[in-house]
N, C-alpha and C positions, 0 to 999 in steps of 0.2 A: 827419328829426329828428336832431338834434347827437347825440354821444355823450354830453354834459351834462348834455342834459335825459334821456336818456336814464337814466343813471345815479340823478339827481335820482326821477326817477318808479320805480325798483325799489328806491331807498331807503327811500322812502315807502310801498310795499306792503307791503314786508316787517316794517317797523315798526306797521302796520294791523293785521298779522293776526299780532299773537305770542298768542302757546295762553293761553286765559283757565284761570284756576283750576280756577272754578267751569264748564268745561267739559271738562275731563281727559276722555282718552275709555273710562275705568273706568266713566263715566256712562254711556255707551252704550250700554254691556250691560246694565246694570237698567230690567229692566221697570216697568211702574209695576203693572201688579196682572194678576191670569191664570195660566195655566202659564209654566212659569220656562223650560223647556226651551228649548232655542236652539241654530238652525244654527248652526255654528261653524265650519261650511266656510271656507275660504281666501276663497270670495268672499264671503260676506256678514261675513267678518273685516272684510276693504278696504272691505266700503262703508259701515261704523263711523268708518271712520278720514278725517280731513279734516285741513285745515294747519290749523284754529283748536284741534282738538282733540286734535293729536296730536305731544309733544313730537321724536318721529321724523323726522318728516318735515321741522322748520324746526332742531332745535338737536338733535342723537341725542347730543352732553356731556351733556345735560340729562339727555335719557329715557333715558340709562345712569344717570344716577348718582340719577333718581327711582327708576328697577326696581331699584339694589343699595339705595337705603334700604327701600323696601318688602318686599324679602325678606330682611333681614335684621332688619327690627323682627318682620315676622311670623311667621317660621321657630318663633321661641319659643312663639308663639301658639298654633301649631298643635301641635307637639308637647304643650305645657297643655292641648291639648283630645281631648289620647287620652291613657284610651282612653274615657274616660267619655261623650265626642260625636264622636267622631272616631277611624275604622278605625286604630291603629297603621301596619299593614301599608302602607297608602294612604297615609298622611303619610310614612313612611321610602322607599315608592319614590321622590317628590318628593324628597324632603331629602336624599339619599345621592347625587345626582349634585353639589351643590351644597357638600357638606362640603369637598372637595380645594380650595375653592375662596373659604378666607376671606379671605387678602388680595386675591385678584381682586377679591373686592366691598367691601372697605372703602377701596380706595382711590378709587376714583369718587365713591362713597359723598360728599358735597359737606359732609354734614349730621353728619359722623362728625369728630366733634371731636378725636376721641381716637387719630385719623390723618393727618397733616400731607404725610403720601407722595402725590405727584401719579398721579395712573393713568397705566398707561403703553400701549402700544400691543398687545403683549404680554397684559394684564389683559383689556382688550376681544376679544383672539383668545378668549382659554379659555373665558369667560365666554358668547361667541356659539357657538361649538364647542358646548360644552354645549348649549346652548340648541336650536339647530339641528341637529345630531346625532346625537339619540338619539332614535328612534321610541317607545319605549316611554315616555320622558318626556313627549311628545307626545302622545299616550294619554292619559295620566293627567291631563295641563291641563286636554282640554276635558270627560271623566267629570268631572273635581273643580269646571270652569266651570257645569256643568249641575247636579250634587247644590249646589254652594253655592249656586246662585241658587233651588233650591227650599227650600233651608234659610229661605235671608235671607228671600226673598219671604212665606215660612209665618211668619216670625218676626216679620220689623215688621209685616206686617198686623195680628197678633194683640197685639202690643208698645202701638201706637198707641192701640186702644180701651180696653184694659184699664188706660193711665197715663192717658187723659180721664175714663174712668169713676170712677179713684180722687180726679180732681180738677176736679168740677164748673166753683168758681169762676173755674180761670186757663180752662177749657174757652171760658165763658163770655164772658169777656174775650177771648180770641184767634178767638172765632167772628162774623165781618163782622156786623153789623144788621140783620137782612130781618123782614118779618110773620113769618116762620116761626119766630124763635125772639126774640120780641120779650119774652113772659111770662122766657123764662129767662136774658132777660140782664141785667131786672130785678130777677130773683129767683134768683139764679147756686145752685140749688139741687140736692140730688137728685133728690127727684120732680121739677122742672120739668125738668133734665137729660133724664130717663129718659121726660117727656113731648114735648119737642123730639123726643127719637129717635123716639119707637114713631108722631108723631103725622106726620113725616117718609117714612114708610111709606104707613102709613093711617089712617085718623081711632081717633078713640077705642076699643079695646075692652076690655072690662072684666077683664083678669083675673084667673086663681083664685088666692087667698092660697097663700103658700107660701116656699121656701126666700130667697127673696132680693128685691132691692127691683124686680126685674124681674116678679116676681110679686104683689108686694104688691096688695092692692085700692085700685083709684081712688081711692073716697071715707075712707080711712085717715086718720086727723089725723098729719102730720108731725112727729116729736117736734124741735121749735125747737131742743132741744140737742144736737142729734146734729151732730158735725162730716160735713164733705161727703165724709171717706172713708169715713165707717165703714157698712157693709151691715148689715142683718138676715140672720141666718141660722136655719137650721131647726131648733135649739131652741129658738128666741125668745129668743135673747141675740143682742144687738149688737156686732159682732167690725170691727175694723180693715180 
């Protein structure tokens, strides 16, 4: 083979496999449902990571200058979320190796407007320094990898049904056409909502009246005015 063609054909691979977006490999570490916990060993790190998924490996300009925008949009985040969800102590072991270290990240930083200065070689040392360096920051990554992913995982679980349940009809419209929820896509309602679910499970059963429209009785007349947020609750007023 020429050197030509040669050239020609790792032109073309490399242009095949540039890191898709919507494959970042932050993806790789969310589970999709279960315990959140995750080896975080060195080895099952590497076997997350791929040329399609991981700016490192094909362009490390890139994936330098996505990781200083990402900790520098979220540094603020974190600290807003202590102390009321979030250990002080545990955000500031994080943050405090990072503070000596604001022009290192805004220059890379590609997406930082409000910084015109090129990274220099120099930025990249302190910045991996840090990075790689400190045992104790190293620590704290993957505790804070493992408590976030049982945060997020507890949170969109419960996030998803409780904004279907508030909204029957887009429920409705975004749920594909099967016999199984044929009545409620017809009828994009609460009850038919809350009988798609229960009947999804197992067939009909009747249960006892009570605090909310999970409990309401089968045979109940649906009040036609009731918007698709709003619940029954247990004094018999209808609340949002």
């Amino acid at each position: 083979m020429s050197q030509g063609s040669s050239g020609s054909s790792f032109s073309s691979t490399s242009s095949s496999q540039k890191t898709s977006y919507n494959k970042h490999f932050p993806r790789s570490f969310l589970l999709n449902n279960g315990e959140a916990m995750q080896d975080v060993s060195e080895e099952k790190v590497l076997s997350r990571l791929h040329d399609f998924n991981c700016e490192w490996l094909q362009q490390p300009n890139i994936a330098l200058s996505e990781m200083a925008q990402t900790l520098k949009e979220n540094f603020p985040l974190l600290v807003a979320q202590t102390p009321g969800v979030l250990d002080p102590d545990f955000v500031e072991s994080i943050l405090q190796h990072f503070q000596p270290l604001s022009g290192a990240l805004s220059r890379p930083d590609k997406k930082d407007k409000m910084n015109s200065e090129p990274a220099t070689r120099e930025d990249v040392v302190a910045v991996m320094k840090t990075i790689t360096g400190q045992p104790e920051l190293e620590e704290r990554i993957r505790e804070g990898l493992n408590a976030a992913g049982a945060l997020f995982m507890t949170c969109v679980h419960l996030l998803v049904p409780l904004t279907l349940m508030r909204n029957p009809q887009d429920f409705a419209a975004k749920a594909r056409r099967t016999l199984a929820n044929q009545s409620f896509k017809e009828d994009p309602s609460p009850r038919r909502m809350r009988d798609f679910v229960l009947d999804s499970v197992t067939k009909r059963r009747r249960p006892v009246p009570g605090a909310s429209m999970w409990d309401a009785a089968e045979d109940e007349q649906e009040d036609s005015q009731l918007e698709p947020a709003i619940w029954p609750c247990s004094s018999g007023q209808r609340v949002p």
